[in-house]
N, C-alpha and C positions, 0 to 999 in steps of 0.2 A: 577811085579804087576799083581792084578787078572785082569783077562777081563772081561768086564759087558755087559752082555745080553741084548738085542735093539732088541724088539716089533716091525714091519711094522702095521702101523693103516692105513685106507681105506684113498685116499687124498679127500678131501674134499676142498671149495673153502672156507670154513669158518675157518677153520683148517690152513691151508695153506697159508692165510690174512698175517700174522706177516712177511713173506718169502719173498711173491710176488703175482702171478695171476698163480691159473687154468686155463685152455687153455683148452675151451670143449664146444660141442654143448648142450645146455639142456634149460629147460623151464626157466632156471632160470638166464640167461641172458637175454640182450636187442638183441631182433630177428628179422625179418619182412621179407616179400616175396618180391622178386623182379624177373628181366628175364620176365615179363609177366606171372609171377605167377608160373615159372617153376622151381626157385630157393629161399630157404632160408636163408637169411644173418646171421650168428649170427655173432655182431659187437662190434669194438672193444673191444678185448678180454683181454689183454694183453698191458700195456703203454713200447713199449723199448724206452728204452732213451741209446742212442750211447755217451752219456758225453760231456765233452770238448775237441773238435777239434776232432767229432771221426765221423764217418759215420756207417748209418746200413748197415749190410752184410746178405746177405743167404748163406746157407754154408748146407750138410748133412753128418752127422756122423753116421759110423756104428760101432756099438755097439757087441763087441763081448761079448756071456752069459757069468754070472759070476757062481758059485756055490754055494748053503748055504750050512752049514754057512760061513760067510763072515766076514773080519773082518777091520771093516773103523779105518784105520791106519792115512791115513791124509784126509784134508779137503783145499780146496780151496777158494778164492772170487773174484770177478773181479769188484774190486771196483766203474773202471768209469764210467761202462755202466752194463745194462740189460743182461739177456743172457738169451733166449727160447727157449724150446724143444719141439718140436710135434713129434708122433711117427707117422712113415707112415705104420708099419710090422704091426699094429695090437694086440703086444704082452703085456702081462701086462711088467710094472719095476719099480725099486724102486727108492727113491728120500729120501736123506741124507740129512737136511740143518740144521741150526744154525745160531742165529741171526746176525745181524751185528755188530762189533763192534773188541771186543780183540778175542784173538784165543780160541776155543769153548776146553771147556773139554769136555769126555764123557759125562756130566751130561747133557750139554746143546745139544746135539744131538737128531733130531726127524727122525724118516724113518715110508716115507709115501711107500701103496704099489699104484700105480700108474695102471686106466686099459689101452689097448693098444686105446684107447680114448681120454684118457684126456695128453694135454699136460700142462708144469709148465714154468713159466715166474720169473726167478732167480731176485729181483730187484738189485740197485746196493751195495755193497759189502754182502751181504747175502751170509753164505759159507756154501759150500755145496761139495760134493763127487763127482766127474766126472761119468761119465753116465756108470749105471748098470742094462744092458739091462740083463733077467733073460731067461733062456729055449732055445733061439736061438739067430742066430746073428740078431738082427734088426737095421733098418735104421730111423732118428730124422731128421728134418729138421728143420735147428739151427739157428735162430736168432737174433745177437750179433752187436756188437763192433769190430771194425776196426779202427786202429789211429796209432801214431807213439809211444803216452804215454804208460810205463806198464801197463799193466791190467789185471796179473793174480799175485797173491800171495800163498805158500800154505803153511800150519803146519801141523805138525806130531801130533796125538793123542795119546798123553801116558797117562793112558794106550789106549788100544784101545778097539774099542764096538766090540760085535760078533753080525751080524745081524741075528737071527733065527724066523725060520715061527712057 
């Protein structure tokens, strides 16, 4: 089967609604100073929910770069709980997801390109690509689910997308 070509478009937090939560400092969340005026809150960003019987976890992932083109073969979801990525490196990357529900064709895949700013907040079962840190290896400090239940599932894409810039 032929492979189908997948566009990265800018992540935006309006864009990215159907998915979960942008993870980002900007004028366009709910902000306010605190510290005696020496620090800026931007609050709650992101809702994780750990599921049933699960606990939140902090965890960081390093991300070794990937190279374009790329080609998203499978996709993942982690049904019971949340899963959040903030980058700590700085580096832009990309972010693969697909609604919830049956397992996504090509058609139904979006890649956002992500800057080394803004983090993404996966909600629960929204499936999505394992993390593709782009240019260097960087480091995400991950936000997730911990429990005894499964919670991760993946599918194969056939065909599969080529991700090109």
């Amino acid at each position: 089967m032929d492979t189908i070509t997948l566009r990265p478009v800018p992540l935006t937090r309006e864009a990215f609604a159907p998915y979960g939560d942008v993870i980002e400092a900007s004028d366009a969340v709910r902000h306010f100073t605190i510290n005696g005026g020496n620090t800026e809150r931007y609050h709650d960003l992101a809702e994780i929910e750990p599921g049933p019987d699960g606990k939140v976890i902090l965890s960081i992932f390093r991300g070794q770069p990937r190279t374009l083109p790329f080609a998203v073969e499978m996709m993942e979801r982690h049904p019971l709980g949340s899963q959040a990525f903030v980058p700590v490196s700085g580096k832009p990357y990309l972010v693969v997801v697909a609604p919830a529900g049956d397992p996504p064709g090509v058609d139904a895949l979006r890649v956002f390109m992500a800057r080394g700013d803004q983090g993404v907040n996966y909600a629960p079962g929204v499936w999505h690509h394992p993390l593709l840190a782009l240019d260097a290896v960087c480091d995400f400090v991950v936000v997730d689910r911990s429990g005894t239940a499964p919670n991760c599932d993946e599918v194969r894409v056939d065909p599969p997308g080529l991700i090109g810039l």
